[in-house]
C-alpha positions in Angstrom: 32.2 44.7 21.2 31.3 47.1 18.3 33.9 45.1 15.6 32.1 41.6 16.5 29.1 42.5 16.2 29.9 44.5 12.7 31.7 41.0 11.8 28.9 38.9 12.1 26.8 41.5 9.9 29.2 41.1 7.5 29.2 37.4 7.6 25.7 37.1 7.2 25.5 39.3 4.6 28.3 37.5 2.4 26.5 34.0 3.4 23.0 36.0 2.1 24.9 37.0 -1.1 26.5 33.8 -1.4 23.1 31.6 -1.0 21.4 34.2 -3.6 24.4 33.2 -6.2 24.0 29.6 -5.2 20.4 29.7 -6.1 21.1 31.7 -9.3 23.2 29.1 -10.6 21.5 26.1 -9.2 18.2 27.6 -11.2 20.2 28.1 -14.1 21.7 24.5 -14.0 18.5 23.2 -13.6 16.7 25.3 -16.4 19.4 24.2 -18.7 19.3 20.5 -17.8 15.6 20.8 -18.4 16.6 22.2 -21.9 19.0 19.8 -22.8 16.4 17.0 -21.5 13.6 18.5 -23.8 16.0 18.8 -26.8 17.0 15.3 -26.4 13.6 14.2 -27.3 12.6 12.5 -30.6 8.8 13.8 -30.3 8.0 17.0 -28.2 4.4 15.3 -26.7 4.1 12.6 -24.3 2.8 9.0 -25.8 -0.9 10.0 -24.5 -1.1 12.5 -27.1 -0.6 10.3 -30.1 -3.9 9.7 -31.9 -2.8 7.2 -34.6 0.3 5.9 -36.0 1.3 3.9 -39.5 4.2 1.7 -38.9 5.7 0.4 -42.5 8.1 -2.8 -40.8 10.8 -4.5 -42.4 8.9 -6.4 -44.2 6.7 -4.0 -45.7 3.8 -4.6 -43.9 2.1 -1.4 -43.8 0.0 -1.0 -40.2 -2.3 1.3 -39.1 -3.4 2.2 -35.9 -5.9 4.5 -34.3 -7.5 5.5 -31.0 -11.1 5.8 -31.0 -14.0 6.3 -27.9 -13.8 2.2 -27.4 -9.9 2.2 -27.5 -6.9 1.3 -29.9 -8.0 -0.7 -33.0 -6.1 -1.5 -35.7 -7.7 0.0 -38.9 -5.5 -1.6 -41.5 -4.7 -3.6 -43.7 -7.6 -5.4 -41.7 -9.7 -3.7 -38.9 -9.5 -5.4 -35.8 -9.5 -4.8 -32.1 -6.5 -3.4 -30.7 -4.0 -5.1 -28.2 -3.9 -2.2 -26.0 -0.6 -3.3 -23.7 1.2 -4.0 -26.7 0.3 -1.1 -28.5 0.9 1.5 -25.6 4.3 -0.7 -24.6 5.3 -0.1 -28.4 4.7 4.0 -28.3 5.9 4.0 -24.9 9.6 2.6 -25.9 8.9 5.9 -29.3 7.3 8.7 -27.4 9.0 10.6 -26.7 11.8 9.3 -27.7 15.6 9.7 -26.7 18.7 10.6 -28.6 22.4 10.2 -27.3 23.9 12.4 -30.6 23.6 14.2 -33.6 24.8 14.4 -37.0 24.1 17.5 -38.5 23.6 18.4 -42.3 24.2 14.4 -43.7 25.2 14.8 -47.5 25.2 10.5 -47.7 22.0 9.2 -46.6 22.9 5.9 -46.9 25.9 5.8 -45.3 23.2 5.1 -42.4 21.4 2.9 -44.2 18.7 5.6 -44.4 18.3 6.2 -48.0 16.2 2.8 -47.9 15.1 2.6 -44.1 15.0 -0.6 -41.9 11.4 1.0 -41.0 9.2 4.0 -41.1 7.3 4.9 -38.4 4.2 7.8 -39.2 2.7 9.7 -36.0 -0.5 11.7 -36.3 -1.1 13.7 -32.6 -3.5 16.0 -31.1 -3.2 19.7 -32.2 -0.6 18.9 -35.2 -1.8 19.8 -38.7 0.3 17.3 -40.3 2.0 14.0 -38.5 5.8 13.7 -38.0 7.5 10.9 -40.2 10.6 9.0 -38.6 13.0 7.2 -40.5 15.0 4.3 -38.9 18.2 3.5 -40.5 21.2 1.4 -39.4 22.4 0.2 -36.5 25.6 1.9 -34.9 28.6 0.1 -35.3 29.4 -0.3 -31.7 26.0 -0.6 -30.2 22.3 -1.6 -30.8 22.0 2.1 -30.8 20.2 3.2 -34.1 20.2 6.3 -36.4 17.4 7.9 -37.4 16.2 11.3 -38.7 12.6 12.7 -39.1 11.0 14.1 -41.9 13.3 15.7 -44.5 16.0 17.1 -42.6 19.6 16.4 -43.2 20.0 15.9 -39.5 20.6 12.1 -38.4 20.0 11.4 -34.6 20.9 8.7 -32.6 18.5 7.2 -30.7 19.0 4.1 -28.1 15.5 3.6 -27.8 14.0 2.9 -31.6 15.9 -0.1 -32.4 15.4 -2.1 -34.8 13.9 -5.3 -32.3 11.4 -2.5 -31.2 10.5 -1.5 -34.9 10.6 -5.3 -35.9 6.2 -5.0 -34.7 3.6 -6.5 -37.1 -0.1 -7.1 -37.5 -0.5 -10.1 -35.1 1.6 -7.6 -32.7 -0.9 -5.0 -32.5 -4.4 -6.6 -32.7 -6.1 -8.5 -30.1 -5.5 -12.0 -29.4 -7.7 -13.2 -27.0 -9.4 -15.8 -27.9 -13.1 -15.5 -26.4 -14.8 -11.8 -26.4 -14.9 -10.7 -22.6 -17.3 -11.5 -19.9 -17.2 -14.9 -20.1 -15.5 -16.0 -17.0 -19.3 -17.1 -15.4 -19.8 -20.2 -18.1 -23.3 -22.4 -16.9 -23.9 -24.8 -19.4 -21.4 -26.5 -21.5 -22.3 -28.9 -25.0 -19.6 -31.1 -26.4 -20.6 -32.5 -30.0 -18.3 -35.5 -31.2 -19.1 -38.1 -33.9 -20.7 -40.2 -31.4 -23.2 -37.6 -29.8 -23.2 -34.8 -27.8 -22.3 -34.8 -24.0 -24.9 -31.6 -22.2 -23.6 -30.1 -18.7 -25.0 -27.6 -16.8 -23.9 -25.7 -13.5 -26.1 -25.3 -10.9 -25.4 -23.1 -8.1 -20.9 -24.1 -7.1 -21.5 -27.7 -8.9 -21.5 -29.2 -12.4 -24.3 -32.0 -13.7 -25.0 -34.1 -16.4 -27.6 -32.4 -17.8 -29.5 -35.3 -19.2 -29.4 -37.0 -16.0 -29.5 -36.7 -12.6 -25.8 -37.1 -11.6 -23.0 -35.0 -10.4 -20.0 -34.1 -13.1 -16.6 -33.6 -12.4 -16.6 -30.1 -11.5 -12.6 -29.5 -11.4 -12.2 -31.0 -14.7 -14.6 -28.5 -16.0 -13.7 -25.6 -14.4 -10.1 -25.8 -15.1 -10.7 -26.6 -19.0 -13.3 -23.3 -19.2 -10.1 -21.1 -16.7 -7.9 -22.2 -19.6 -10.4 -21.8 -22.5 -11.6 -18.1 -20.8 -7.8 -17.1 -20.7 -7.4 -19.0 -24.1 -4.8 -16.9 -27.0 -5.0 -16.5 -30.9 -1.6 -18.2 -31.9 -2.7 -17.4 -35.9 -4.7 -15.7 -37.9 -4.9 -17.7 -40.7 -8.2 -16.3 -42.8 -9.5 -13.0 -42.4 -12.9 -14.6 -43.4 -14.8 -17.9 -43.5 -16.2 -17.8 -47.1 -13.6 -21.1 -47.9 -14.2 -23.5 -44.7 -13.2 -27.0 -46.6 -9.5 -26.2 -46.5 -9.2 -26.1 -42.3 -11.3 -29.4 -41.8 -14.1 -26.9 -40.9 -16.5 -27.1 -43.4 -18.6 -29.8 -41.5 -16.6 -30.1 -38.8 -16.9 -33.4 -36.8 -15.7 -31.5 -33.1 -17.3 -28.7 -31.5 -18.2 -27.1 -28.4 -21.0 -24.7 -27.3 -20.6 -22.3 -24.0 -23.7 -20.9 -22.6 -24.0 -18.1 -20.1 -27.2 -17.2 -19.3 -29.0 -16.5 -23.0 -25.7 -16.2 -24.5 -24.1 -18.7 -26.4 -20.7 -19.1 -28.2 -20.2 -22.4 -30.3 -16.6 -23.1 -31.2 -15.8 -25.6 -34.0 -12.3 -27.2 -34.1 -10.7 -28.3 -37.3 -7.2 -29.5 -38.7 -4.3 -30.2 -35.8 -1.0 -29.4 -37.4 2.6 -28.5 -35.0 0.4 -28.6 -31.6 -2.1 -25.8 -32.9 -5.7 -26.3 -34.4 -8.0 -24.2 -36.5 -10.9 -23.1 -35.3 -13.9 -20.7 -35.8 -16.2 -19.0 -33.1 -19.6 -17.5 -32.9 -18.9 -13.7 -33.2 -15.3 -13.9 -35.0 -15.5 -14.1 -38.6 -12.5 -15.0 -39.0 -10.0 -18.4 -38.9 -8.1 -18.9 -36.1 -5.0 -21.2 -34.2 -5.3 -21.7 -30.6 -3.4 -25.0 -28.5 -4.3 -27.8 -29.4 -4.6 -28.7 -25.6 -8.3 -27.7 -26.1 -8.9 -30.9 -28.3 -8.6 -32.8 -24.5 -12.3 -31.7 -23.7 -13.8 -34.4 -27.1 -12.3 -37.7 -24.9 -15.1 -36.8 -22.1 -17.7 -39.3 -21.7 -20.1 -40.2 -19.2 -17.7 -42.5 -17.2 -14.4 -40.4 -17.2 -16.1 -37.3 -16.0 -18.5 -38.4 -13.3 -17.6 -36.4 -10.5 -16.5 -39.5 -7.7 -16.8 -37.5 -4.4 -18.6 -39.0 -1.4 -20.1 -35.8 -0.6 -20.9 -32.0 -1.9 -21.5 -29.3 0.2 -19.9 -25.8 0.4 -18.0 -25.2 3.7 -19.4 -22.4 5.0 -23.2 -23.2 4.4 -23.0 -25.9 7.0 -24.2 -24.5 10.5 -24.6 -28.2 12.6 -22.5 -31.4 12.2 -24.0 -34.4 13.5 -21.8 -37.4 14.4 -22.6 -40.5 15.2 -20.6 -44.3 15.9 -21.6 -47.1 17.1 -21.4 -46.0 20.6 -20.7 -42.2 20.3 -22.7 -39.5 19.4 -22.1 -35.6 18.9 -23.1 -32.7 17.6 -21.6 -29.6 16.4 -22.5 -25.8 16.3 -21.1 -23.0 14.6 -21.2 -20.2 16.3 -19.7 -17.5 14.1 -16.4 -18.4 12.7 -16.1 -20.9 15.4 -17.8 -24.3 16.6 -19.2 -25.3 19.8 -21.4 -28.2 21.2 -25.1 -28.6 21.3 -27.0 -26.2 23.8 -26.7 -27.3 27.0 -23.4 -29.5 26.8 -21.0 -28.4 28.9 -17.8 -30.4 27.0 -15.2 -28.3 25.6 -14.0 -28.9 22.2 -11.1 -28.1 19.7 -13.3 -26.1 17.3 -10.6 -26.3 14.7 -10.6 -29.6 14.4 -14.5 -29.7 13.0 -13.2 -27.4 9.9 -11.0 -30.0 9.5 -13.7 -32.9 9.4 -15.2 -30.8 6.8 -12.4 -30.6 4.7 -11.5 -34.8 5.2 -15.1 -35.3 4.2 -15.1 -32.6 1.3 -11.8 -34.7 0.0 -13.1 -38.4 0.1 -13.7 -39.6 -3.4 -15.2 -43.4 -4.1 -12.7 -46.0 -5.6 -15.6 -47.0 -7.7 -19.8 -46.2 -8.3 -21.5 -49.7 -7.2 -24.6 -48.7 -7.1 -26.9 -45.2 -7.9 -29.3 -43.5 -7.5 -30.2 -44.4 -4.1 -33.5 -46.0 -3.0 -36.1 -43.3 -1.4 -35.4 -42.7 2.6 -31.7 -41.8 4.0 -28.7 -43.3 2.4 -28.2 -45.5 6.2 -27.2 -49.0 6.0 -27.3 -51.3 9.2 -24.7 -51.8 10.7 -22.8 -48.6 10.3 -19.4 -47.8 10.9 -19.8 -43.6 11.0 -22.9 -41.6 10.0 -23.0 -38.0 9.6 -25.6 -35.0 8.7 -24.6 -31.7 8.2 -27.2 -29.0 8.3 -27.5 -25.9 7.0 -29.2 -22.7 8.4 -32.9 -23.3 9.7 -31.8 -27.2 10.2 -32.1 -28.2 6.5 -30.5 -30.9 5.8 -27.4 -30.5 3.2 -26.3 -33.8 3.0 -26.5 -37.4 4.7 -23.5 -39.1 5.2 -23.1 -43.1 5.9 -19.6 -45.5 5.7 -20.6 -49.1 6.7 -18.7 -52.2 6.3 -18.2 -54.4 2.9 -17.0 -57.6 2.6 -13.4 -58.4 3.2 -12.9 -56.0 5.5 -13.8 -53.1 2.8 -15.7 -50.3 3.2 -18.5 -48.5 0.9 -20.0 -44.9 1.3 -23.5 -43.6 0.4 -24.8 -39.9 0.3 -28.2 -38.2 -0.6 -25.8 -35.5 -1.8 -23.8 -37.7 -4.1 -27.4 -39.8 -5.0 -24.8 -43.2 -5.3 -23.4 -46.0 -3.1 -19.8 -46.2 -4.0 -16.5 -48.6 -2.4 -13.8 -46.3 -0.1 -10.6 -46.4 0.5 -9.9 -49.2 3.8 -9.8 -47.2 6.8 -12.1 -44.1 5.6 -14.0 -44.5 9.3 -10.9 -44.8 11.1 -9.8 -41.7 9.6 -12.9 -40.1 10.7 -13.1 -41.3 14.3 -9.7 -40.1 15.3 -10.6 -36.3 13.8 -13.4 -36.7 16.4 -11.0 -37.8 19.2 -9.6 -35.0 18.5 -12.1 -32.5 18.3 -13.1 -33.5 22.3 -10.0 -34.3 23.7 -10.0 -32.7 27.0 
């Protein structure tokens, strides 16, 4: 009994001393992976320390960089706002940097190709009394590996991550190209200036209107032009300045556009069209600019082609009552939360889905044609009438007054106080709107 027990002592004291040697050497094999790791970098400081940087590219082009309280900026050879992705995707392929091998003591520069360097790449950082200067040279002959060496060593690296597509940057890479300054995703009031006048809209409330009269505008048109326009890019810089207008049709330009959001305005004036990009200036940018010519679509908007030609306008969720009416049917329609019941007191069950769904067919009907606006005083309510319907908001205002009666030849026309027009529908718009109310009482 004595010898087992003195065996397992001695076993757990050999697993003890074996566990303490397997930490030893696993702490070692860590501490010098950690070394090797560290000594494979290019630039001993993370790419948040780097405080400005002169790239001199393969073309010569000398750019500099800085980070300042507002951000990165480009402070030569002009000073511009910085395009921060690109910039901190750029130092994040350099800093820190990784090198697969070393050449030590080089007597031939040039031998890789770094006695005249593909590029040159200066880095100022925090806490460094002088910046590091990195050299790129050729390309390995077997990979897009590169060799490089820093500062005046006669040590050449290699290094797979500053190659020469991620030292091939310029200007137009590192300054800002967005084409409108931010904030003005909440556009109200747009001008458009052509030879032949200028066409005014204004937004009020979700909905676009002529401003100069009273009629709706086609507010998906607009608000998918000003999406694009907001999100708009800078394909060229072409002046740095707008001293000499004449050259870029802009001197007295015939085509412009003015954005207004609340008391701020930005006018933009569009000039020659040339390989699907055209010159422009902007309020604010002093400067000469390509963006798509796509933006040009917004000068063949008149008064006809971008009348909004719905039946009806009213935001979903702001009606509270739907009143429905037929020739021999009437009903009436309560939400009740996010669902819809019938008027107090009416015991008939309904499909409450089915009333979202009305709203949506009558948000979607659009007139073939305008025959008649604005409408006459009163309710839009022809006699006889195929389908009438009111839709009230909170407090039983009325939102909008809805009538489809028959036309000749078995047509139909549509009227609303919201739309302020008598317009021709599609043939079988009431039928449509009927069987949506079958459905919504079907027992």
């Amino acid at each position: 009994m004595r010898i087992r027990t003195t065996t397992w002592i001695l076993l757990a004291a050999l697993a003890a001393v074996a566990a303490y040697f397997f930490l030893v050497d696993q702490r070692a094999q860590q501490a010098k992976e950690r070394e090797h790791h560290e000594r494979a970098k290019l630039f001993p400081y993370a790419r948040t320390d780097v405080a400005r940087f002169i790239l001199i590219n393969p073309l010569g082009e000398r750019v500099g960089v800085e980070h300042g309280d507002s951000g990165w900026k480009v402070i030569s050879p002009v000073e511009a706002p910085g395009d921060r992705p690109a910039i901190e995707s750029f130092l994040d392929q350099v800093v820190p940097g990784r090198t697969s091998g070393e050449i030590a003591d080089v007597r031939n520069l040039a031998d890789y190709g770094l006695d005249k360097p593909f590029a040159t790449l200066i880095m100022f950082h925090a806490g460094a009394a002088a910046p590091d200067t990195l050299f790129v040279g050729d390309k390995t002959p077997t990979s897009s590996n590169t060799y490089v060496r820093i500062g005046s060593t006669k040590d050449v690296v290699i290094s797979s991550m500053l190659t020469h597509n991620v030292m091939n940057r310029g200007l137009f890479h590192f300054r800002d190209k967005n084409f409108l300054p931010p904030g003005y995703e909440s556009i109200n009031a747009l001008a458009i200036r052509t030879g032949r006048g200028t066409l005014r809209l204004k937004k009020e409330g979700a909905f676009w209107w002529f401003a100069e009269r009273r009629v709706r505008a086609d507010r998906t048109k607009i608000e998918a032009y000003l999406s694009r326009l907001t999100d708009a890019v800078i394909y060229a810089f072409v002046r740095e300045d707008t001293k000499d207008l004449a050259p870029y049709g802009l001197k007295a330009p015939a085509r412009a556009i003015t954005l207004s959001k609340d008391q701020e305005t930005v006018a933009i004036a569009f000039g020659k069209e040339e390989n699907e990009l055209v010159d422009v200036v902007r309020t604010g940018l002093d400067k000469v600019v390509q963006i798509d010519s796509s933006f040009l679509d917004v000068f063949t908007w008149n008064a006809a082609n971008l009348r909004a030609m719905n039946l009806t306008f009213f935001l979903e969720d702001s009606v509270k009552t739907v009143r429905f009416e037929t020739g021999d049917t009437s009903a009436v329609f309560k939400r009740t939360k996010t669902k819809w019941s019938t008027a107090s007191g009416d015991t008939v069950s309904i499909k409450w889905f089915e009333v979202n769904g009305l709203l949506r067919k009558l948000d979607a009907l659009r007139f073939n044609r305008i025959l008649a606006e604005p409408l006459p005083p009163g309710e839009p309510r022809t006699s006889p009438f195929l389908v009438r319907v009111t839709l009230e908001g909170a407090g039983g205002s009325v939102l909008d007054r809805i009538t489809i009666a028959p036309a000749a030849d078995n047509a139909e026309t549509g009227a609303s106080t919201s739309a302020n027009a008598v317009g021709s529908l599609p043939t079988g718009t009431d039928g449509e709107l009927k069987a949506i109310l079958k459905r919504i009482i079907a027992r």
